[in-house]
C-alpha positions as a Markdown table, in Angstrom:
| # | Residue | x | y | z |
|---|---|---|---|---|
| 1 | Unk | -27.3 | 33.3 | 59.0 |
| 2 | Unk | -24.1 | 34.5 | 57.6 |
| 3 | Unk | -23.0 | 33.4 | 54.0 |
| 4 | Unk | -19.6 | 32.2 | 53.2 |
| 5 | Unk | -18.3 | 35.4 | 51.0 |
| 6 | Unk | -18.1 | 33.7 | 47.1 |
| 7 | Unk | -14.2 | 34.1 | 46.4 |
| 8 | Unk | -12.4 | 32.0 | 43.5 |
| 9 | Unk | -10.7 | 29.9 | 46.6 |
| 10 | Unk | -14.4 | 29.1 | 47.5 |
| 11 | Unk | -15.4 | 28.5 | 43.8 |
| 12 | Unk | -12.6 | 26.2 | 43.1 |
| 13 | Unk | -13.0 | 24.2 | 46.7 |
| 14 | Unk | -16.3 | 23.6 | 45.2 |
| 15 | Unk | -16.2 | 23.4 | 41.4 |
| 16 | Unk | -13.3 | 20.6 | 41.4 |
| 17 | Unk | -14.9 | 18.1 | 43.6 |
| 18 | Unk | -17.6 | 18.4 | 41.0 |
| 19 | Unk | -15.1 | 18.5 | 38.1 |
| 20 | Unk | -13.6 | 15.4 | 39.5 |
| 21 | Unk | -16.8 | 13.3 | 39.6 |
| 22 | Unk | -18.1 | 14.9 | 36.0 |
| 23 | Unk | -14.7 | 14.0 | 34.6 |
| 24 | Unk | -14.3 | 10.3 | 36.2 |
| 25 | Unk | -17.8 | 9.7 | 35.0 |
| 26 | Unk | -16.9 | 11.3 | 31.6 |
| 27 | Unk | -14.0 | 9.2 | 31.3 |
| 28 | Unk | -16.2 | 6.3 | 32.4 |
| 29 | Unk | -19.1 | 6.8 | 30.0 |
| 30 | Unk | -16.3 | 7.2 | 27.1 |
| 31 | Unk | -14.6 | 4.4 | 27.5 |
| 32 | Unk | -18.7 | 2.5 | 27.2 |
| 33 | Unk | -18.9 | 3.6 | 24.4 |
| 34 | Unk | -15.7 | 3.9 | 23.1 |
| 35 | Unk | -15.9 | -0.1 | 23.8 |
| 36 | Unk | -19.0 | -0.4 | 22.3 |
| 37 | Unk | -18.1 | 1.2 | 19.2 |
| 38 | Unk | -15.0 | -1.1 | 18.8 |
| 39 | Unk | -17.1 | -3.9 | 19.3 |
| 40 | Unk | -19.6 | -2.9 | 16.7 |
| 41 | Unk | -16.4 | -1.3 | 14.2 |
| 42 | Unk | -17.0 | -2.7 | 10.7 |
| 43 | Unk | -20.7 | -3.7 | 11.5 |
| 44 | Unk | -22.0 | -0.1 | 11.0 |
| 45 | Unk | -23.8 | 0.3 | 7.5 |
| 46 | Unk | -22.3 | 2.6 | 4.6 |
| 47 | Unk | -25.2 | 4.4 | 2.9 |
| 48 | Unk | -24.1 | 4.1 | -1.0 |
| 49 | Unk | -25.2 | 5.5 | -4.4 |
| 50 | Unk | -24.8 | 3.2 | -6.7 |
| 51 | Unk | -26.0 | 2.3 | -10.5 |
| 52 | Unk | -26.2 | -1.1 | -12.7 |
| 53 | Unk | -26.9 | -1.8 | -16.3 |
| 54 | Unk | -28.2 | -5.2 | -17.7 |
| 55 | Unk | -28.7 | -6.0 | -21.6 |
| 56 | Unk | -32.2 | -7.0 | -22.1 |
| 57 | Unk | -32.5 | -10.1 | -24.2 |
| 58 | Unk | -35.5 | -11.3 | -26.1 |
| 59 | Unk | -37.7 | -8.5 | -24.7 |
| 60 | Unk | -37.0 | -10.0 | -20.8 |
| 61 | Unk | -37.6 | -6.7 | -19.1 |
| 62 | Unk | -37.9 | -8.4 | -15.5 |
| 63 | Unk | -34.8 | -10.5 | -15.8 |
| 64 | Unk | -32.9 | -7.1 | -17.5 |
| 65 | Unk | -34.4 | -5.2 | -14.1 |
| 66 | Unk | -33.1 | -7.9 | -11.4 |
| 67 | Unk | -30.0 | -8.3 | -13.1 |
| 68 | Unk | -29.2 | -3.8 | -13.4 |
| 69 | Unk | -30.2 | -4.3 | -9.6 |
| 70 | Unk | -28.0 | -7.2 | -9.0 |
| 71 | Unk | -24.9 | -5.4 | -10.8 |
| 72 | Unk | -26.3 | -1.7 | -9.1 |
| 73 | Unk | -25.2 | -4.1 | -5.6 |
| 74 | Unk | -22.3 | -5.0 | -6.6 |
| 75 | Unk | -21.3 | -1.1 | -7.4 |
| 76 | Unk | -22.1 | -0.5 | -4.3 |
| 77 | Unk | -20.0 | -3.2 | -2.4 |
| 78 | Unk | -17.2 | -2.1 | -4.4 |
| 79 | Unk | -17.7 | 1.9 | -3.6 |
| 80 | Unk | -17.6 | 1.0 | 0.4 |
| 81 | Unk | -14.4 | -0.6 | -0.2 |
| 82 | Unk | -12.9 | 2.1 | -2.3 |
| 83 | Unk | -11.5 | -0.5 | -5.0 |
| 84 | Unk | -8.7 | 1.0 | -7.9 |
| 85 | Unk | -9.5 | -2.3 | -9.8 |
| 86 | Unk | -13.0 | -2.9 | -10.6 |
| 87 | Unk | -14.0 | -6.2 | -10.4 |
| 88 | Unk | -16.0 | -5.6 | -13.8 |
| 89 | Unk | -13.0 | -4.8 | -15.4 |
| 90 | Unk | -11.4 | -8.1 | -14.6 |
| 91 | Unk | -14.2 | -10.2 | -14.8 |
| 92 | Unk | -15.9 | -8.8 | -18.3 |
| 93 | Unk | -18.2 | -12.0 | -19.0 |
| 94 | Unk | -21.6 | -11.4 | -18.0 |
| 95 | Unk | -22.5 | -14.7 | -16.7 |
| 96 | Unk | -19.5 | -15.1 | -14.7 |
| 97 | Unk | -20.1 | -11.6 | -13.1 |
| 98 | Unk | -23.8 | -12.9 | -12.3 |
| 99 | Unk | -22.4 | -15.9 | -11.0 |
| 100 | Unk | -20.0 | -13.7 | -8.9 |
| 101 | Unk | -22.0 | -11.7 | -7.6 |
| 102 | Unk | -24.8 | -14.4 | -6.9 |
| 103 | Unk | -22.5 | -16.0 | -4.8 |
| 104 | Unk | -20.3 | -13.1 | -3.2 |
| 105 | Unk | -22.8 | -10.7 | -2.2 |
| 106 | Unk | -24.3 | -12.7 | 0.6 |
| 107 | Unk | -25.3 | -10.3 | 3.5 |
| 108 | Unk | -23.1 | -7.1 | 2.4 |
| 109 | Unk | -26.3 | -4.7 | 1.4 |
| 110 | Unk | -28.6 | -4.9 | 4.1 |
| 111 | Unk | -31.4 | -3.2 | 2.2 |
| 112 | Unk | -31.8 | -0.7 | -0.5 |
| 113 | Unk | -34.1 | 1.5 | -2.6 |
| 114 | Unk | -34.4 | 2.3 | -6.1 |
| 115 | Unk | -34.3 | 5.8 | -6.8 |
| 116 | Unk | -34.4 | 5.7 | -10.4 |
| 117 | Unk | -34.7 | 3.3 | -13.5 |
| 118 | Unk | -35.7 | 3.1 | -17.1 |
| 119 | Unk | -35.0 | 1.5 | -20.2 |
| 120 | Unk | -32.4 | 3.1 | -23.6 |
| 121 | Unk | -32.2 | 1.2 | -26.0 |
| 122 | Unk | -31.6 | -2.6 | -25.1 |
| 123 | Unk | -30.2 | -1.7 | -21.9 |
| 124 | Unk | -32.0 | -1.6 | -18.8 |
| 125 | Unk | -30.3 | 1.2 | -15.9 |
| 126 | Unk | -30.8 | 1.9 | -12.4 |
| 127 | Unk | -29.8 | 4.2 | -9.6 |
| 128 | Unk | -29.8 | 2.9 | -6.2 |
| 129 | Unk | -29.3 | 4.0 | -2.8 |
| 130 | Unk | -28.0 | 0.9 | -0.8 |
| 131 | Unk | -27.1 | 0.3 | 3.1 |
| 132 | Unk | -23.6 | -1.6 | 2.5 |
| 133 | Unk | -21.8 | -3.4 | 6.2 |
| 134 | Unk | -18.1 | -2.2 | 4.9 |
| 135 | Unk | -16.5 | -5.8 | 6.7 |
| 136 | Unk | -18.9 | -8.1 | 4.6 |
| 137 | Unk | -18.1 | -6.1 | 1.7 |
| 138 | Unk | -14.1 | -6.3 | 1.9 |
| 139 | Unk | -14.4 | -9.9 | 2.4 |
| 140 | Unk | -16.5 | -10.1 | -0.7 |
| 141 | Unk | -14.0 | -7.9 | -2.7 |
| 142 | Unk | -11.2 | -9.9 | -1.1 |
| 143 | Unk | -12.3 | -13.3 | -2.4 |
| 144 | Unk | -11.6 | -11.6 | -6.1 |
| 145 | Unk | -8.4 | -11.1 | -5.0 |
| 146 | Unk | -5.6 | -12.8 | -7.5 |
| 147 | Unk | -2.4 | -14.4 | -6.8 |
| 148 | Unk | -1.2 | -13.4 | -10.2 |
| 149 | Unk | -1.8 | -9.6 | -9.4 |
| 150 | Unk | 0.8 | -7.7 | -7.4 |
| 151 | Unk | 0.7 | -4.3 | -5.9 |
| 152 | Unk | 4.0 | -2.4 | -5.7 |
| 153 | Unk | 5.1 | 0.3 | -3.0 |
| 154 | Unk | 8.6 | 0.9 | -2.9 |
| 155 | Unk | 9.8 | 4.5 | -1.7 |
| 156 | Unk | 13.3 | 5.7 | -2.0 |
| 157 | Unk | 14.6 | 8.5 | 0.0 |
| 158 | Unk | 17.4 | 10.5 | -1.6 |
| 159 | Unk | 20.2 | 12.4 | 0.1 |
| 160 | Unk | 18.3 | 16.0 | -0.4 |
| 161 | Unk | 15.8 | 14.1 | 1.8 |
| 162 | Unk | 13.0 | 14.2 | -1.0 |
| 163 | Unk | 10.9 | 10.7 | -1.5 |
| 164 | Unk | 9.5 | 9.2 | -4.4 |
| 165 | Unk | 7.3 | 7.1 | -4.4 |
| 166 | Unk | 7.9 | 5.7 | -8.2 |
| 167 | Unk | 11.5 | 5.7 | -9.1 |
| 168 | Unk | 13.7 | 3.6 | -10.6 |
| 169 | Unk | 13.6 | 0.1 | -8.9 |
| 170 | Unk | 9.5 | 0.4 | -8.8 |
| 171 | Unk | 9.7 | 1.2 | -12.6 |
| 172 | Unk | 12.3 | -1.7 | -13.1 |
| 173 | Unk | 9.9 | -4.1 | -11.2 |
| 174 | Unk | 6.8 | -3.0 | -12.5 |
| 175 | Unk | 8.2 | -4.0 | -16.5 |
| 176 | Unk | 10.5 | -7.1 | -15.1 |
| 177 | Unk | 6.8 | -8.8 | -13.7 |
| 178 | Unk | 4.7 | -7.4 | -16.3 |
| 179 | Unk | 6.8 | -9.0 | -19.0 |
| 180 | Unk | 6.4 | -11.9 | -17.4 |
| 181 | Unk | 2.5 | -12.2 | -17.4 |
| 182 | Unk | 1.7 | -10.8 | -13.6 |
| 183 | Unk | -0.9 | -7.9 | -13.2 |
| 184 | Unk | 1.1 | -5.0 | -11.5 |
| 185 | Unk | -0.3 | -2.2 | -10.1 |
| 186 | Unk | 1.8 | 0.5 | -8.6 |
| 187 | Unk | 0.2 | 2.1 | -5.7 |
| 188 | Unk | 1.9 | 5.5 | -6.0 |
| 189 | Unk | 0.0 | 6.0 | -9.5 |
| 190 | Unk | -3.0 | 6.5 | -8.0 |
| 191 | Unk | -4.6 | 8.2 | -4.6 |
| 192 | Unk | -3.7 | 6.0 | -1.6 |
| 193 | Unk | -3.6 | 6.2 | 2.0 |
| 194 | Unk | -0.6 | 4.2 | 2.2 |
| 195 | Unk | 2.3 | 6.6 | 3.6 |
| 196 | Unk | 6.2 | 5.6 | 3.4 |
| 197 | Unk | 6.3 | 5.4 | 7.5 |
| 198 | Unk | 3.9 | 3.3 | 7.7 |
| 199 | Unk | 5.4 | 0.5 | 5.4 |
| 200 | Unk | 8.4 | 1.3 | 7.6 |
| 201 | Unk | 6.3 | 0.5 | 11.4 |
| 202 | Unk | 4.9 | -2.3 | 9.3 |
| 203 | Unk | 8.4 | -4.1 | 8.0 |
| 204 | Unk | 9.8 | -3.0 | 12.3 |
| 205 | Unk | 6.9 | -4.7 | 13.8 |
| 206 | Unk | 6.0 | -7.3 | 11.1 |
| 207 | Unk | 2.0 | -6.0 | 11.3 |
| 208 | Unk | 0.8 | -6.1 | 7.7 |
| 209 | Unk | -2.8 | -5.0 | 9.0 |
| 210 | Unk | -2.5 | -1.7 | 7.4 |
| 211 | Unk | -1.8 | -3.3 | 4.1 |
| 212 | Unk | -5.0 | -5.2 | 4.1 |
| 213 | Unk | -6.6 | -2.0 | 2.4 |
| 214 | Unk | -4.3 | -3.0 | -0.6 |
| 215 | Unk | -6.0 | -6.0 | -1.2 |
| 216 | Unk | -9.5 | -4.7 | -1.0 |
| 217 | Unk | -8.3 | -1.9 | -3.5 |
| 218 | Unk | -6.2 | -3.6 | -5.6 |
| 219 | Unk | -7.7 | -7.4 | -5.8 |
| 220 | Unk | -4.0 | -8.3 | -5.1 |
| 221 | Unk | -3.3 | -11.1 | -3.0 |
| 222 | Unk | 0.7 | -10.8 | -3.6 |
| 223 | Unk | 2.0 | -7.2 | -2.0 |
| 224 | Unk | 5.6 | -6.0 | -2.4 |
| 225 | Unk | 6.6 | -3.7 | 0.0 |
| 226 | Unk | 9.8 | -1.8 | 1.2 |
| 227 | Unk | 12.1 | 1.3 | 1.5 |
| 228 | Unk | 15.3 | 2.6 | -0.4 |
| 229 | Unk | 17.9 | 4.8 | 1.8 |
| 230 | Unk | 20.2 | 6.3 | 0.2 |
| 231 | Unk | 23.5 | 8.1 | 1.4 |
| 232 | Unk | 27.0 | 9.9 | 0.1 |
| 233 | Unk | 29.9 | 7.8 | 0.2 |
| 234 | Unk | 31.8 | 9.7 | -1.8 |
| 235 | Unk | 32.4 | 13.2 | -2.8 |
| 236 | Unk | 33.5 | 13.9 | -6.6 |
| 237 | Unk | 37.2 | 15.6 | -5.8 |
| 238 | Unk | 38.1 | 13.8 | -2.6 |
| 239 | Unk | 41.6 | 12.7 | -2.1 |
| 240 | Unk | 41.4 | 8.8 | -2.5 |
| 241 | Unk | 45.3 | 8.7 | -1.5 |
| 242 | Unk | 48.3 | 8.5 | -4.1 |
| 243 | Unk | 47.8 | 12.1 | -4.9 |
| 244 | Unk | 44.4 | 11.0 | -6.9 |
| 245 | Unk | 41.0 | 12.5 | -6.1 |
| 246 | Unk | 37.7 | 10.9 | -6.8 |
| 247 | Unk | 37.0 | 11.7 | -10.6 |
| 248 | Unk | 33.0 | 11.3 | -10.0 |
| 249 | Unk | 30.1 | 11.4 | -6.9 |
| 250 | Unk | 29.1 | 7.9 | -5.3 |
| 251 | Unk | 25.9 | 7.1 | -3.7 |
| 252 | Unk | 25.0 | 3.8 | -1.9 |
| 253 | Unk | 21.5 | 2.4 | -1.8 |
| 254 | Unk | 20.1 | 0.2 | 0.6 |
| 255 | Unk | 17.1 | -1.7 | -0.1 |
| 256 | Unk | 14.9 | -3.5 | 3.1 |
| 257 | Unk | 11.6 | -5.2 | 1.6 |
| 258 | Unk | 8.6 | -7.7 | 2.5 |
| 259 | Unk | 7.0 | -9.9 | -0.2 |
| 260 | Unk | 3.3 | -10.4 | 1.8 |
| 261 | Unk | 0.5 | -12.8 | 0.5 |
| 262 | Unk | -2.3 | -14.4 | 1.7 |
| 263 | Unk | -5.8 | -15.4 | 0.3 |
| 264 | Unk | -8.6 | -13.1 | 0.2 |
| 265 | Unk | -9.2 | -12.2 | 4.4 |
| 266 | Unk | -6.9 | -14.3 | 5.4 |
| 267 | Unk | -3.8 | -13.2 | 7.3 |
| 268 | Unk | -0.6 | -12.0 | 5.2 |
| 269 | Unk | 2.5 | -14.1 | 5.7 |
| 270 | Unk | 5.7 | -13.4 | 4.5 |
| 271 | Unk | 6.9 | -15.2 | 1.7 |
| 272 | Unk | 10.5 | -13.6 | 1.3 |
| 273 | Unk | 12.0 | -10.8 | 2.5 |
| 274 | Unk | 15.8 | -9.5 | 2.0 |
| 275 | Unk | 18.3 | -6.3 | 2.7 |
| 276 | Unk | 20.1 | -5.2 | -0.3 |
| 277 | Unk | 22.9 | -2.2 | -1.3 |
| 278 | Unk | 24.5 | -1.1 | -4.3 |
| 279 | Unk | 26.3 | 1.5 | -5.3 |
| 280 | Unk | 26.1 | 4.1 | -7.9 |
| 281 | Unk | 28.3 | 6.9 | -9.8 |
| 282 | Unk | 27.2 | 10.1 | -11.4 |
| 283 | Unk | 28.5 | 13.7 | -12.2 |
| 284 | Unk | 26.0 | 14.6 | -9.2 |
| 285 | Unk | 25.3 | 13.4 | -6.5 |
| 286 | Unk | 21.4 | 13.1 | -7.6 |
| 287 | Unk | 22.8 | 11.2 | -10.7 |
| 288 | Unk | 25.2 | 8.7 | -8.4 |
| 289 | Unk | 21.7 | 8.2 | -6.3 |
| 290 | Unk | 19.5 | 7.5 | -9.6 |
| 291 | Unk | 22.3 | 4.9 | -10.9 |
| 292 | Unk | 22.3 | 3.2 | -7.2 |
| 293 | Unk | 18.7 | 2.8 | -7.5 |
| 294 | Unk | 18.7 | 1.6 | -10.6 |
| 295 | Unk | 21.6 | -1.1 | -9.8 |
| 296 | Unk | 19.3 | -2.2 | -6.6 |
| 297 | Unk | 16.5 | -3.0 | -9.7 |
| 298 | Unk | 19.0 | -5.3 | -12.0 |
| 299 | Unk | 20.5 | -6.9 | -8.5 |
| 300 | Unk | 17.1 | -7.8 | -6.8 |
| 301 | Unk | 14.5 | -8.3 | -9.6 |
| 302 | Unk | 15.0 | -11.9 | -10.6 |
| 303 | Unk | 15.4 | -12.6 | -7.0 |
| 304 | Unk | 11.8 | -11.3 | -6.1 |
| 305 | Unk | 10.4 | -13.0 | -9.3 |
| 306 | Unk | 11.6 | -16.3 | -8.1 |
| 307 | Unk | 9.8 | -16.3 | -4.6 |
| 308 | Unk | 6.7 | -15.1 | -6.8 |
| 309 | Unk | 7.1 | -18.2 | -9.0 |
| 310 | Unk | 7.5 | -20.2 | -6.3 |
| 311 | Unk | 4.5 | -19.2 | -4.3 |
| 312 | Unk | 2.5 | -19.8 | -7.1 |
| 313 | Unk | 4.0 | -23.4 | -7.6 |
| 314 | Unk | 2.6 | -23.6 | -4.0 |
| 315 | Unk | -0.6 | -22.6 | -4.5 |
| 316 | Unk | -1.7 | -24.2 | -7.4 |
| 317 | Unk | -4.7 | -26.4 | -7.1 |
| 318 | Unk | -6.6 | -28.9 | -8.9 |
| 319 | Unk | -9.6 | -27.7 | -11.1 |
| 320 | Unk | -12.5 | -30.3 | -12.2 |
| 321 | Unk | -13.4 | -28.9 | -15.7 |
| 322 | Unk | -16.8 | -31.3 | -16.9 |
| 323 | Unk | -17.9 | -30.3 | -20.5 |
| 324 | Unk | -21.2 | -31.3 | -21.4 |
| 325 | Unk | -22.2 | -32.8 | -24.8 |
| 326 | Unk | -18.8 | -34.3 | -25.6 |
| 327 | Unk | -19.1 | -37.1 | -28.1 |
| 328 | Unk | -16.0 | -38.2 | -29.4 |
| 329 | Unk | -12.2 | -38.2 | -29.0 |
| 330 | Unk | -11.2 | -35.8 | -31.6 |
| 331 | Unk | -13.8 | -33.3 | -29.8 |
| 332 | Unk | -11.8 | -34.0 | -26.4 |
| 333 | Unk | -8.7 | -33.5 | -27.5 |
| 334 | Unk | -8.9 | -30.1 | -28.7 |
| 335 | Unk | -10.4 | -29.1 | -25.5 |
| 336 | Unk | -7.4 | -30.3 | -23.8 |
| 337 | Unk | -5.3 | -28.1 | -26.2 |
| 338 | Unk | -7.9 | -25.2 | -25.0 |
| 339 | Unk | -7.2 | -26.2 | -21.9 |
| 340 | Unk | -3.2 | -26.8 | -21.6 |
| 341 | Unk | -2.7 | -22.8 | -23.4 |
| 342 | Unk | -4.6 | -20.9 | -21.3 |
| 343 | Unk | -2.1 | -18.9 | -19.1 |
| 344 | Unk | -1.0 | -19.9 | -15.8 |
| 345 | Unk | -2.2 | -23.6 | -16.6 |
| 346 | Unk | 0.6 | -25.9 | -15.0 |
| 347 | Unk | -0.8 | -28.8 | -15.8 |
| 348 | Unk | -3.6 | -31.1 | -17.4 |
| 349 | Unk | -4.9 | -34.6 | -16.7 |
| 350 | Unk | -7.7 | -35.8 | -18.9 |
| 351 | Unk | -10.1 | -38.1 | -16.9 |
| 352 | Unk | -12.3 | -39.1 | -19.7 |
| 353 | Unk | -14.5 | -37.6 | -22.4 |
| 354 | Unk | -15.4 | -33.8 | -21.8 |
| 355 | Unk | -13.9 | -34.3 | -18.3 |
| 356 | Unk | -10.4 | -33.1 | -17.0 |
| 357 | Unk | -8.5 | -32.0 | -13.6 |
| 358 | Unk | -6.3 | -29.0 | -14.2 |
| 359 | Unk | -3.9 | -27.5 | -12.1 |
| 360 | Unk | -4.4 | -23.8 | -11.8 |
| 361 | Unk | -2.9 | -21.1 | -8.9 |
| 362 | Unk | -5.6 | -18.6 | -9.5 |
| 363 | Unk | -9.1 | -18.2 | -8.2 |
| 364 | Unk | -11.3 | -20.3 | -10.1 |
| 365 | Unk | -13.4 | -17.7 | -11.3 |
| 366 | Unk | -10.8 | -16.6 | -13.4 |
| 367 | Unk | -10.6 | -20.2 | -15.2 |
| 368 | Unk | -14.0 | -20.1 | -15.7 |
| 369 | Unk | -13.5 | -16.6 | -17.4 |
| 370 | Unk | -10.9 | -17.8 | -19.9 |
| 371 | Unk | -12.8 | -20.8 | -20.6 |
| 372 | Unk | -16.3 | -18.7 | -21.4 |
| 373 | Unk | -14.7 | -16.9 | -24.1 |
| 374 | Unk | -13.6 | -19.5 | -25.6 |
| 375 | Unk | -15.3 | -20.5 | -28.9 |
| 376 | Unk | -17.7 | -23.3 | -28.7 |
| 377 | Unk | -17.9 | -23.5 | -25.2 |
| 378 | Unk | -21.0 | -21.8 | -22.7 |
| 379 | Unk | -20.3 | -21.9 | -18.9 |
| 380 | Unk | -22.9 | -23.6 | -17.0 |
| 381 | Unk | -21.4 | -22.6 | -13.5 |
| 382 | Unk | -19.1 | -22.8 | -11.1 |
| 383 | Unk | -17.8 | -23.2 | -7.6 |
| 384 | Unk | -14.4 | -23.2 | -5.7 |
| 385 | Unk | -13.1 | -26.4 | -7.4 |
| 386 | Unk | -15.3 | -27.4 | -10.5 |
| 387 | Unk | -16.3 | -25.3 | -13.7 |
| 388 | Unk | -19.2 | -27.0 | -15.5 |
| 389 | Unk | -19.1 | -26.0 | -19.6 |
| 390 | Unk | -21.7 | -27.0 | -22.3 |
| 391 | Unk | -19.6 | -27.8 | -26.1 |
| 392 | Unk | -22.0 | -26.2 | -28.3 |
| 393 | Unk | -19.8 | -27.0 | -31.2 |
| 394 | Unk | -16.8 | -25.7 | -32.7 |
């Protein structure tokens, strides 16, 4: 029986068929499980180090231990999500972080071991290793999120074609909200992913999902987000006509921004937006940019404030505040006075003794922050809508 001679014609007449089917099955089996791993995207478990630290009071060492694991958790919720802002920072009180974390850490660790503890001093440590689901820990994170706090990314591109990310109108902002109580965090101060194109596909398309990250890392539910192109318009020694030339450089800046908010995992919606340009004149032309920049900042600021302000107004919800142990009116109406100065406080009703409704934008757990430092008051707990305090006596 004669063989077919083994050329590269017979090879290929063979080996693509072959290809064909491997690669149609390939493609086949990778879009499986290329489906399969979208489907399960955020559900995959995060292995985390993480530590915690709990005072031990009266001797308590189990209570000290549970509480260090409790906190070692949260650590570890916040180290999935990569958080600038840590939560601890924000909410110092001890029993409101318990209280937090009692009710926020629902099914984000799956399990975890203890790889290390022990006691110094009055404080009880340990080191854990925990299996974190990354979704359940952003919308965890994200419920911290404040209205009050607002994360700033602003590039400006200059005629040499070099970007920075903090320049003038991001400095101007920055001070302009800061002096006006808001939490501001500017997001090229620290490492991001954030990149100036993509704030540019995301103001074309209107598809703020890329900006959710800012949230989770920031605890920010107010964004401000934009671009600042800038261009020659005129050239110092150009004939202006007359016989005069132009005695200095001008640059014109044009500003296109988004101000996005939303609560905790919500979706972002816009809650204003605008194109601005000004112009600016220098000796340079880097100069004329700077000053155009800067002219954006004094023309826009108060603008931007204003649609903050109001989506606070529009957000601001009514608080039950119920004070335990209240006996007479003198006693009540100094805990209204508490109550009417703490920041952000628009408004408050009293109801009765040691009770009151207060109208308040943020997250509640921030009211029931304020209100545990306060002298003479203990917090008892707390939910979405009501703070429960003990007066233990001025």
């Amino acid at each position: 029986m004669l063989r077919q001679p083994i050329t590269n014609d017979v090879i290929m007449n063979r080996a693509i068929p072959m290809l064909l089917r491997q690669l149609c099955s390939g493609i086949l089996v990778s879009f499986f499980i290329s489906s399969a791993l979208f489907a399960q995207e955020g559900k995959k478990d995060a292995r985390i180090e993480a530590s915690g630290e709990a005072a031990i009071i009266e001797g308590d060492l189990p209570s000290a231990r549970l509480e260090a694991i409790a906190r070692a958790k949260w650590d570890a919720i916040e180290k999935a999500v990569g958080v600038e802002i840590s939560s601890q920072t924000i909410v110092r009180d001890a029993a409101v972080m318990d209280e937090v974390i009692k009710k926020k850490i629902g099914g984000s660790v799956r399990d975890f071991q203890v790889k290390a503890e022990g006691q110094k001093r009055d404080i009880y440590w340990v080191r854990i290793s925990a299996s974190v689901i990354p979704s359940s820990a952003k919308e965890a994170i994200a419920e911290l999120a404040r209205n009050t706090s607002i994360t700033v990314f602003v590039p400006a591109k200059f005629p040499d074609g070099e970007v920075e990310e903090s320049n003038a109108f991001v400095e101007g902002m920055i001070n302009s909200m800061a002096s006006q109580g808001y939490q501001v965090y500017d997001v090229a101060s620290s490492e991001h992913t954030l990149t100036a194109g993509q704030v540019e596909q995301a103001m074309k398309s209107n598809n703020f999902l890329a900006l959710r990250g800012l949230v989770y890392r920031y605890l920010s539910n107010v964004i401000l987000i934009g671009k600042i192109d800038t261009a020659v318009t005129g050239e110092e020694g150009k004939d202006i006509g007359g016989g005069m030339k132009l005695p200095y450089n001008v640059v014109t800046a044009r500003l296109a921004y988004r101000l996005i908010a939303g609560k905790g995992k919500g979706t972002r919606q816009i809650i204003a937006s605008g194109f601005e340009q000004d112009k600016g004149a220098g000796a340079t032309i880097k100069d004329a940019a700077y000053d155009a920049v800067n002219n954006l900042k004094e023309k826009v600021s108060q603008k931007i404030i204003d649609a903050v302000i109001k989506h606070l107004q529009e957000n601001n919800k009514k608080v039950k505040i119920l004070i335990e142990n209240v006996a007479d009116v003198n006693i009540n109406i100094s805990i209204k006075e508490i109550l009417q100065g703490i920041v952000w406080t628009t408004g408050v009703q009293e109801e009765g003794l040691g009770e009151f409704s207060v109208e308040y934008p943020e997250q509640t757990v921030y009211l029931a922050v304020i209100l545990s430092k306060k002298k003479g008051l203990k917090l008892v707990n707390f939910d979405d809508f009501n703070v429960k305090m003990r007066y233990i006596g001025f």
